[in-house]
N, C-alpha and C positions, 0 to 999 in steps of 0.2 A: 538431508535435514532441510536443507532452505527451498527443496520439494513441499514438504508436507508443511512449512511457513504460508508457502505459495498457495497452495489448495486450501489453506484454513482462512488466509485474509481475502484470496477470489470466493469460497464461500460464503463469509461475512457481505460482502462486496454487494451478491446475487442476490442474499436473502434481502437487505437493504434494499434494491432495487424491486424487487420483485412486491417489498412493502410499498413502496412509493415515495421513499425517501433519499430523493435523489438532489443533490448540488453540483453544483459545474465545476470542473475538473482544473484547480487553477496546477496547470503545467509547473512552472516555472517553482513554486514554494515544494512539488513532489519533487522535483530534479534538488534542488536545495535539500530538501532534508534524507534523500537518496547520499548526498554527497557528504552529509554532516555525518551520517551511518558508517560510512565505510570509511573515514578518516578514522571513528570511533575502535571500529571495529581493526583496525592494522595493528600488529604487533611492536 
């Protein structure tokens, strides 16, 4: 499952790029809402 999550958001990701619609990568707010996810996501 979080396979086929993976390939559809690196997909999105590609086709974005590949249009020319690219911004700079702020680390820091991905780690952040990475960590607000998987709080969510605990049973």
């Amino acid at each position: 499952m979080f396979d086929d999550y993976l390939r559809r958001e690196l997909k999105v990701g590609f086709e974005q790029a590949d249009a020319g619609q690219l911004e700079p990568w702020d680390m820091e707010a991905t780690l952040q809402e990475a960590h607000r996810r998987h709080a969510v996501s605990k049973p």
